[in-house]
TORVO-656176 format. One line per 10 residues: number of its first residue (from 1); their letters; for each residue z, y, x of C-alpha. Coordinates in pm, 1 decimal. Layout:
N
NUM> a> Z:Y:X  ...
//
This chain:
469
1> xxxxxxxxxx> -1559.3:1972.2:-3083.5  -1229.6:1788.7:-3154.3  -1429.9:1591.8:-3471.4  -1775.3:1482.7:-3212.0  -1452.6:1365.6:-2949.6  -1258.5:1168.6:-3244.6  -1637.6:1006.9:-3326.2  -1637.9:937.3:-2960.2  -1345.1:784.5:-2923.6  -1375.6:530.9:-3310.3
11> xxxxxxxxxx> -1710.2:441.9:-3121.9  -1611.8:351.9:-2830.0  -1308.9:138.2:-2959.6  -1571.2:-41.4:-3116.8  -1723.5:-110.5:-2808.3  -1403.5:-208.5:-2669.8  -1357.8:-522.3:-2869.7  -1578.8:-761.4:-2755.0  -1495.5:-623.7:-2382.6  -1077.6:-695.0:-2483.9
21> xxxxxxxxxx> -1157.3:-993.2:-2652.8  -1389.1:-1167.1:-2379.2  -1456.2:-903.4:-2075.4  -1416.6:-1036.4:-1691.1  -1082.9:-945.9:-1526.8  -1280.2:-964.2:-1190.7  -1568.2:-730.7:-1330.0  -1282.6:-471.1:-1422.7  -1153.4:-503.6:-1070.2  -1458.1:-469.0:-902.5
31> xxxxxxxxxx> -1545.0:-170.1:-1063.3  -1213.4:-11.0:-1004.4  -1300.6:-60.9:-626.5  -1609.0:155.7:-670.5  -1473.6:432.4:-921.6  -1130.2:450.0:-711.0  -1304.2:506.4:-417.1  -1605.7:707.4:-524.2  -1509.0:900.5:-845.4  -1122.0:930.4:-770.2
41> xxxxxxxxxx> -896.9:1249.9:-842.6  -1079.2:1478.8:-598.8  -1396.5:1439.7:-812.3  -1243.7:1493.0:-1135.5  -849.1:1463.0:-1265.0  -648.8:1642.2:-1505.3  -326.7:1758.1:-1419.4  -15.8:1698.7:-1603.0  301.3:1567.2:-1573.0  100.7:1297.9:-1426.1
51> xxxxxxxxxx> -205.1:1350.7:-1285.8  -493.4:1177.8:-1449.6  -829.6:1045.5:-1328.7  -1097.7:816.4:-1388.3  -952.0:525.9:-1117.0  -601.3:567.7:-1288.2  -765.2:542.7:-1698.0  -975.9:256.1:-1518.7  -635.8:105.6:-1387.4  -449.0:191.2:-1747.5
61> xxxxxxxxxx> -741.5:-56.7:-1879.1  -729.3:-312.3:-1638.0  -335.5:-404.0:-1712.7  -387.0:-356.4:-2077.0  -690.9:-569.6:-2110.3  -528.1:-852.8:-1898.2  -176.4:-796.9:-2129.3  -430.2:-877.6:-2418.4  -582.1:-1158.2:-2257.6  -256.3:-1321.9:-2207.0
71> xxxxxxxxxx> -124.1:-1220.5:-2539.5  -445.1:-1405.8:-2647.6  -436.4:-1709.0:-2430.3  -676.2:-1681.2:-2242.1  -487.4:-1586.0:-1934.9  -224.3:-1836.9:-1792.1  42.4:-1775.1:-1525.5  51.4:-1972.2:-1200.1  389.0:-2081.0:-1048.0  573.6:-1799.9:-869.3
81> xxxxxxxxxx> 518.9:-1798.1:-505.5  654.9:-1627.8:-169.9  429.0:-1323.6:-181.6  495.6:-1281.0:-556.7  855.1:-1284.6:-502.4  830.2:-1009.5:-174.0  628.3:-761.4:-365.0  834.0:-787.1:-677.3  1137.1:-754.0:-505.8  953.8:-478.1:-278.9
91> xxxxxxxxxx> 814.9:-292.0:-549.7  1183.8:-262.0:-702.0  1347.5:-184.1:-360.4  1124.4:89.1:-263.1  1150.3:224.2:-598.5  1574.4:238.8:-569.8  1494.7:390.4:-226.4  1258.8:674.2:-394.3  1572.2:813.9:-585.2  1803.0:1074.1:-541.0
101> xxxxxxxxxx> 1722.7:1397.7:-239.4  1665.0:1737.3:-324.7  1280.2:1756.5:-437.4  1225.5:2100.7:-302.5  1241.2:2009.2:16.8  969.8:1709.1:18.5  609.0:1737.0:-30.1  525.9:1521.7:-263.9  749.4:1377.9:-526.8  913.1:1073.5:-394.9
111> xxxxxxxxxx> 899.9:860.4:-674.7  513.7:977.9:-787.3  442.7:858.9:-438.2  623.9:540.9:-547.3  372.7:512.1:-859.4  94.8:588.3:-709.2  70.0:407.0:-405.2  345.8:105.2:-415.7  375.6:66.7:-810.5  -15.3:46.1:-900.4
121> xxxxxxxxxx> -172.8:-155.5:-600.3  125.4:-451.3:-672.9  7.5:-438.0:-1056.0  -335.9:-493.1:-955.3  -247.2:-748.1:-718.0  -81.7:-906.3:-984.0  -354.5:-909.0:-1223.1  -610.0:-1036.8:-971.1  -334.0:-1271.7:-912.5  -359.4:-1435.5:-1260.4
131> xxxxxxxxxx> -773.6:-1367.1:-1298.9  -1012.7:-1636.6:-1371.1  -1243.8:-1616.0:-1119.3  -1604.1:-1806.1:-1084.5  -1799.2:-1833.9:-818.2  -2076.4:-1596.4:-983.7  -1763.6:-1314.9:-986.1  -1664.4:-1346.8:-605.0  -2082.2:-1335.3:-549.8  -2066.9:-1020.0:-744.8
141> xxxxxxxxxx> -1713.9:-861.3:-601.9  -1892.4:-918.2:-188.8  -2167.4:-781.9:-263.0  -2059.9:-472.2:-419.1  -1813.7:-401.1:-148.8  -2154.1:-470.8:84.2  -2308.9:-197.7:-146.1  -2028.7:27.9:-130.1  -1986.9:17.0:241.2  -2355.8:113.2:291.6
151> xxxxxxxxxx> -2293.3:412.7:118.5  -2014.4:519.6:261.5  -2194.8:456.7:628.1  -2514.9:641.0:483.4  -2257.7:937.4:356.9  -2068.8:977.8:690.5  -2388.1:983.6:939.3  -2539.6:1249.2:665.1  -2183.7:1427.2:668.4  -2177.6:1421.3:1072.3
161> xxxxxxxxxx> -2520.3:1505.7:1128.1  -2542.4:1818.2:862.7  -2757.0:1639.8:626.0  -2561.4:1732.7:367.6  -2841.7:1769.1:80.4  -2807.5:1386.3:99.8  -2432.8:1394.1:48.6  -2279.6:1291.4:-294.6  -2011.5:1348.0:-455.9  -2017.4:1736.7:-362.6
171> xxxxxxxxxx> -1648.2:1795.0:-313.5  -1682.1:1543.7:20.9  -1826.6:1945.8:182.9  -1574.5:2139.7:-16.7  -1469.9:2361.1:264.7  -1175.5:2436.6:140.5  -1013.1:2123.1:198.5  -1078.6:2197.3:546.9  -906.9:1884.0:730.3  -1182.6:1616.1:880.5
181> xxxxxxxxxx> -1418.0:1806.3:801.1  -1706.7:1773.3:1003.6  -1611.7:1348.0:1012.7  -1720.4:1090.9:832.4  -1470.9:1111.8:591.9  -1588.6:982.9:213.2  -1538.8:1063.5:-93.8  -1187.3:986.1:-33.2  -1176.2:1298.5:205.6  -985.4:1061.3:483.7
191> xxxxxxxxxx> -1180.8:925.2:764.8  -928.1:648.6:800.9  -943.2:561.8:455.2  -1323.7:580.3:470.5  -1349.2:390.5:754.5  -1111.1:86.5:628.6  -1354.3:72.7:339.5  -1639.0:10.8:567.9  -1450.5:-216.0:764.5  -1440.9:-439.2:426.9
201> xxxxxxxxxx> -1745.7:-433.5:367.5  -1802.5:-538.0:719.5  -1553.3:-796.2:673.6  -1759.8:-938.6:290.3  -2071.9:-913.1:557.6  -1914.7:-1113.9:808.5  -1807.8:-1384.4:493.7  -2134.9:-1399.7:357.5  -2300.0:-1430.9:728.8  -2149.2:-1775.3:741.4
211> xxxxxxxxxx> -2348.8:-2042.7:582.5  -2640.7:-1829.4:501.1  -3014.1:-1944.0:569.2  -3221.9:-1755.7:877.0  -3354.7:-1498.8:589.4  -3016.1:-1399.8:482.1  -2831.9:-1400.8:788.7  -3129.5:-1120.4:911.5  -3066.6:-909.7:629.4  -2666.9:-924.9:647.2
221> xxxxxxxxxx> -2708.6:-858.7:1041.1  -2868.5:-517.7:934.8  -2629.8:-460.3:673.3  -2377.6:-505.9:998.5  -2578.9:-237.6:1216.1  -2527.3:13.5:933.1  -2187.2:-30.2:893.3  -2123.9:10.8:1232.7  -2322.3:313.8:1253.7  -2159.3:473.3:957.9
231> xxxxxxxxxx> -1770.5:311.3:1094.2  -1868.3:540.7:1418.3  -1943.2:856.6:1251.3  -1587.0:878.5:1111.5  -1502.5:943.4:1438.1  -1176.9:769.7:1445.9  -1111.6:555.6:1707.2  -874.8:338.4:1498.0  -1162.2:265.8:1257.4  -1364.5:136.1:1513.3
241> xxxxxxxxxx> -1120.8:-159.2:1647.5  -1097.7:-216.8:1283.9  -1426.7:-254.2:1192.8  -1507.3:-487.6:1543.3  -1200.9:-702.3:1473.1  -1300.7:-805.5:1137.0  -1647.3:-923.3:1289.2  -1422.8:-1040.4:1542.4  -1170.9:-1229.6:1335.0  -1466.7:-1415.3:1198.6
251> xxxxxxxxxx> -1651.9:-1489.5:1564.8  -1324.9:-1670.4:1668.5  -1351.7:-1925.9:1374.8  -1703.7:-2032.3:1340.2  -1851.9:-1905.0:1653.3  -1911.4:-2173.7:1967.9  -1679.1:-2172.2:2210.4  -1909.6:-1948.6:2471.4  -1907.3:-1719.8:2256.6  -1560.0:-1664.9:2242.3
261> xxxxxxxxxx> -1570.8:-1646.9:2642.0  -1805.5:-1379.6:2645.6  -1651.7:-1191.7:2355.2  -1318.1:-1215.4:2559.0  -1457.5:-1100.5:2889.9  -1668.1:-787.3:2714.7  -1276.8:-709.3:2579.9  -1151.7:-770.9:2913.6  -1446.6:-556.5:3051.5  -1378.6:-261.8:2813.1
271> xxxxxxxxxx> -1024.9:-255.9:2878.4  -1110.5:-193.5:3247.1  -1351.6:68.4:3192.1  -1138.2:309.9:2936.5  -842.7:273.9:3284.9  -1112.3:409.7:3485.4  -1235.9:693.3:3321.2  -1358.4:616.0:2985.7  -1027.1:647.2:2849.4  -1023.0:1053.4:2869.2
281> xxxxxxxxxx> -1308.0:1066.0:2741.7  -1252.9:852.4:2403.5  -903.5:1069.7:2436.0  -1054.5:1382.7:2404.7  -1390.3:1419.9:2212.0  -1441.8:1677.4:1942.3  -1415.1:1489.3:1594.5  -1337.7:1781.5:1330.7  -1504.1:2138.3:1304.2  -1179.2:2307.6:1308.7
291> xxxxxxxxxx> -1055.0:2080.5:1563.1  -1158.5:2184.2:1959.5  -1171.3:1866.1:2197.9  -800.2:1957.3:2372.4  -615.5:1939.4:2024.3  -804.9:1628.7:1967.6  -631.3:1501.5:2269.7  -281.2:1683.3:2176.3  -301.8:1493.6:1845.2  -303.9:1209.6:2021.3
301> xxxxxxxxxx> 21.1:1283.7:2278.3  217.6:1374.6:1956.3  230.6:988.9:1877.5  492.0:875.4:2132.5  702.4:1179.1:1997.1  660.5:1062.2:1625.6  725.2:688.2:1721.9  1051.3:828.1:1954.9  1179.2:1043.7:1655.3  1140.4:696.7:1383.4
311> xxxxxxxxxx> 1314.5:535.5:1642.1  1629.6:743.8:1635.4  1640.0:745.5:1259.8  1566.1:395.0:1251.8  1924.2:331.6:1486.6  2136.8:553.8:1208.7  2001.5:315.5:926.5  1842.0:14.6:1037.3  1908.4:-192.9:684.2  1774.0:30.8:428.2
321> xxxxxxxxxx> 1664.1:363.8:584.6  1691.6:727.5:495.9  1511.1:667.1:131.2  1123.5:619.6:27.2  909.7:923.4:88.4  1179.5:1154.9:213.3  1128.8:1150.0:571.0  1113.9:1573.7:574.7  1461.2:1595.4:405.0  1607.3:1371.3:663.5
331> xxxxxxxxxx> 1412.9:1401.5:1000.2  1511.0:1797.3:1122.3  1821.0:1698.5:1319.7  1621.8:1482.2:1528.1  1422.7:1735.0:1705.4  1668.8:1817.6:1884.3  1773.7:1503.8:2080.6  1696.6:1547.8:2442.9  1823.4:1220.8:2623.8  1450.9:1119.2:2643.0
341> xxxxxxxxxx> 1353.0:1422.2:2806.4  1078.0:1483.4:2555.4  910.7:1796.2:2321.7  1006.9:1669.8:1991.5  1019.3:1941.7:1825.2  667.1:1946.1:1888.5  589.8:1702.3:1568.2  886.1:1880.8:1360.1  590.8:1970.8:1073.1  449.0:1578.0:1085.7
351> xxxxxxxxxx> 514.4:1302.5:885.7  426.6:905.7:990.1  124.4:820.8:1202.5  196.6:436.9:1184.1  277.6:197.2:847.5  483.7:-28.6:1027.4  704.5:287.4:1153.2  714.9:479.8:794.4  845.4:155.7:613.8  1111.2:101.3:874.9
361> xxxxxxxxxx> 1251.5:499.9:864.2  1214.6:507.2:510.5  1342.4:107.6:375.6  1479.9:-28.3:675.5  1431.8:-354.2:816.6  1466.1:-496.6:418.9  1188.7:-294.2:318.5  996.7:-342.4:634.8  1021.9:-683.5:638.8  947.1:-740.7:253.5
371> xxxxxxxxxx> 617.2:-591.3:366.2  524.4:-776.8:647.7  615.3:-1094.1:489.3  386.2:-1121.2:226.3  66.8:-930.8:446.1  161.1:-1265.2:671.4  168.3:-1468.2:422.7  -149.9:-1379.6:283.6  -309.2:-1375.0:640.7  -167.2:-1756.4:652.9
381> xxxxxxxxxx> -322.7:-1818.3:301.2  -677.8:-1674.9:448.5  -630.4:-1829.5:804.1  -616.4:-2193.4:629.3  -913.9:-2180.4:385.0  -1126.3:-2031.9:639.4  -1064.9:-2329.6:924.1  -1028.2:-2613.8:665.8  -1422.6:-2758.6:670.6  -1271.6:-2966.4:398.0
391> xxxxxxxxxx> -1363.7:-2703.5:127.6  -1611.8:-2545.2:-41.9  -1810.0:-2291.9:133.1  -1734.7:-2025.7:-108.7  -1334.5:-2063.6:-86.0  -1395.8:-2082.4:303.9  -1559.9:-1741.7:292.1  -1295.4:-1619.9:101.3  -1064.2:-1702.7:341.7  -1270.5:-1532.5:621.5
401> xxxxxxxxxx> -1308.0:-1224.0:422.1  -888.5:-1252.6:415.7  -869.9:-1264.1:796.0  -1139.5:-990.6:835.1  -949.5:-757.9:600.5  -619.1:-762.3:752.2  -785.1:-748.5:1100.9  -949.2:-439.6:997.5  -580.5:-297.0:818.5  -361.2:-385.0:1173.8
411> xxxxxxxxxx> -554.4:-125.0:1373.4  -548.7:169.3:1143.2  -182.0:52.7:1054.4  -92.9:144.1:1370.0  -208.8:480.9:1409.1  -215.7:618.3:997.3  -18.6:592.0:753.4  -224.6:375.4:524.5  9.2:351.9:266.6  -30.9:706.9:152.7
421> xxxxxxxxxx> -413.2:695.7:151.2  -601.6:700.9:-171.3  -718.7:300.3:-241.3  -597.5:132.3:60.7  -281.5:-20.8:-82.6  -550.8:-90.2:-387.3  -807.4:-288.6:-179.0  -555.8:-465.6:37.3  -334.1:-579.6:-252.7  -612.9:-616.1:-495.4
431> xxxxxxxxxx> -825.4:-867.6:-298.7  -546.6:-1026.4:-183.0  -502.2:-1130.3:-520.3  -807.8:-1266.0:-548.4  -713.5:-1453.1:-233.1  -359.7:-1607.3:-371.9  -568.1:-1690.6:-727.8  -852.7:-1871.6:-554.0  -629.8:-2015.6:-294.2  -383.4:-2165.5:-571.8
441> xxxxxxxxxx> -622.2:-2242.9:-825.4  -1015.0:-2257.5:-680.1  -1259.0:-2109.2:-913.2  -1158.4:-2252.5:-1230.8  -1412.2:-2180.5:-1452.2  -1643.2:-2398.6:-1222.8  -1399.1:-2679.7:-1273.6  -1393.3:-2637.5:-1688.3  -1765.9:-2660.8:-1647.4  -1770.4:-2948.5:-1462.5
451> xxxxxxxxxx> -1546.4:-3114.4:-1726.2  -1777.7:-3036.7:-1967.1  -2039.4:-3194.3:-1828.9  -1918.0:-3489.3:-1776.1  -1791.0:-3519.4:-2118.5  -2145.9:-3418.8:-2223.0  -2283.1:-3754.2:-2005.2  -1975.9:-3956.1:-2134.1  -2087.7:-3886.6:-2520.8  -2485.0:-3933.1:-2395.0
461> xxxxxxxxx> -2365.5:-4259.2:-2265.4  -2172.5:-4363.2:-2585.6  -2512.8:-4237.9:-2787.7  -2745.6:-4455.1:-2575.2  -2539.8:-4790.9:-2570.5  -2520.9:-4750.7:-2972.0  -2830.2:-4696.6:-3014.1  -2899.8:-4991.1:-2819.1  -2644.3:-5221.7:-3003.7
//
């Protein structure tokens, strides 16, 4: 057995040359979207000192292959900007702020956390940063998010209906990872997560909308209805003003300006309706198996407590916080404040509901704002390709697929901890560099071809006149 895996392995580094020498950054990155997010560590890992799995080898290869590509030439860096500067500094920050606490007393390592879901989502940002990318690879990278959303909608209405002959991989039933279960929740086992996935795809949907013929727009309009249907069955109400703001998001740019009336008044409308009634009832429906209709509605109460309990931390250390990923070491004394007049003792066993909240308990206001600066620099980055009808319509989409993203991320920021879910951080730093490469540098390969050719009608030129001479 250990001779046939040593053959393996001398045949596949075969293989691997010509893919080292000459493979597509923004194929490798694409495909770590899919793997991540379908064949990630609850489908297969080994564990170890560090856990491994098939998105993390993928990942391993990914900043290897774009090391040798530099080391090569073929890859060259771009001027350092604002959001390269925030997540470096961020990345180093949060790391500092990971150290030092008793272990035994969090649930997950601190600084594993650190690696897993601050460390690797920056490194891919930063090697989509410095990726060639042609037109041909954003085609490919939309349409296999498309792809990837429809199966995660088909998977969730199978997995909320019962249909689960039709549900793949297997582990998305495993009953004994009993939480969601019941919800739409992906192979990711995280309805959230699952949902913000969708909401990309919505959001590459909404992109690719723009522009299209009559035939194309029909067939991306049904593309839409399916990822709505499969963004409902995960039963999370934060999913769902995620998924509608990034068709939103992209509405307010390039639809007429009655539209934009109407889609305001239906807002308005809705508002009305959830004071009147509908509210309880979007409050309080039964979402998980093991989860009745009232606790639905309890889990939903506990986030004022959770948001009142940050707040007191965030008033003892409101520069740098009580330390990355050790908010159970820190939080127990603050249970017991009663000048709001409030249960919190209630939410002593949970952790962050909200992004925005973790960041400023556990960093501070530096780590907080490290954050927020380059997600709003990004958005500004996305905001000003897709309005300037000076471009290209590719860069334009890729600007709207910016804008859709983050309006799908807000939403679930505010009521999840995204941070901590399996390929979020990936997706959202990962395409946005894609967004910062395109942004600073168009799709360069287009331009080297263009180059060519007209050298290639210069020289024709030159041929023609001397052979007329």
């Amino acid at each position: 057995m250990n001779l046939l895996a040593l053959l393996f392995a001398l045949a596949a580094l075969v293989w691997l040359v010509p893919i080292v020498k000459d493979g597509r950054l923004a194929g490798v990155l694409t495909l770590l979207f899919l793997t991540g997010t379908v064949f990630g560590p609850p489908f297969l890992a080994f564990d170890g000192p560090i856990q491994i799995s098939l998105d993390r080898m993928l990942w391993a290869f990914l900043i290897g292959l774009a090391a040798i590509q530099w080391r090569l030439g073929k890859l060259k860096l771009s001027p350092v900007n604002r959001i390269d500067v925030c997540l470096l500094v961020f990345v180093v920050y949060l790391f500092q702020r990971s150290r030092g606490g008793d272990l035994s007393e969090t649930l997950v390592d601190p600084t594993a956390r650190w690696l897993f879901y601050i460390f690797m989502p920056t490194a891919v940002y930063f090697v989509a940063r410095v990726a060639p990318f042609r037109r041909r690879d954003l085609w490919w990278m939309l349409h296999a998010l498309i792809a990837l959303g429809v199966y995660l909608s088909f998977t969730a209405v199978c997995e909320v209906k019962g249909w689960h002959a039709f549900v793949f991989p297997k582990h998305i039933l495993d009953p004994d990872v009993w939480m969601f279960l019941g919800r739409g929740r992906g192979p990711l086992l995280n309805p959230a997560g699952n949902g913000f996935i969708i909401g990309v795809a919505m959001a590459a949907v909404a992109a690719c909308f723009v522009g299209s013929n009559r035939r194309h727009k029909a067939i991306y309009a049904a593309i839409g209805v399916i990822l709505l249907v499969g963004g409902y069955a995960t039963l999370t109400r934060s999913c769902w003003l995620g998924i509608a703001g990034a068709v939103a998001i992209v509405g307010l740019v390039h639809s007429p300006r009655w539209v934009r009336v109407i889609g305001l008044a239906a807002t308005v409308l809705l508002a009305g309706a959830m004071t009147m009634g509908l509210k309880e009832e979007l409050m309080a429906f039964k979402r998980d198996k093991a989860l009745s209709a009232a606790d639905a509605a309890k889990s939903v109460e506990l986030r004022p407590l959770l948001a009142t309990v940050a707040w007191e931390m965030f008033k003892d250390r409101p520069l740098t916080g009580h330390g990355y990923g050790q908010y159970f070491q820190r939080h127990d004394a603050y249970h017991t404040i009663r000048d709001y007049g409030l249960p919190l003792e209630r939410v002593r066993a949970y952790s962050h509901h909200n992004v925005f909240l973790a960041f400023l308990v556990d960093s501070g206001l530096i780590g907080l704002g490290l954050f927020l600066a380059a997600i709003i620099t990004l958005g500004g980055y996305g905001w000003r390709m897709a309005t300037d009808g000076t471009l290209p319509l590719d860069r334009r989409r890729v600007g709207l697929l910016t804008i859709g993203i983050l309006a799908c991320y807000f939403p679930n920021a505010m009521f999840h901890n995204m941070t901590i879910i399996p390929m979020v951080q990936i997706f959202l730093l990962g395409i946005g560099g894609v967004v910062v490469a395109i942004y600073e540098n168009g799709f360069a390969k287009v331009e080297a071809q263009a180059k060519r050719a007209l050298a290639y009608r210069g020289d024709r030129r030159e041929t023609v006149a001397s052979g007329v001479s």
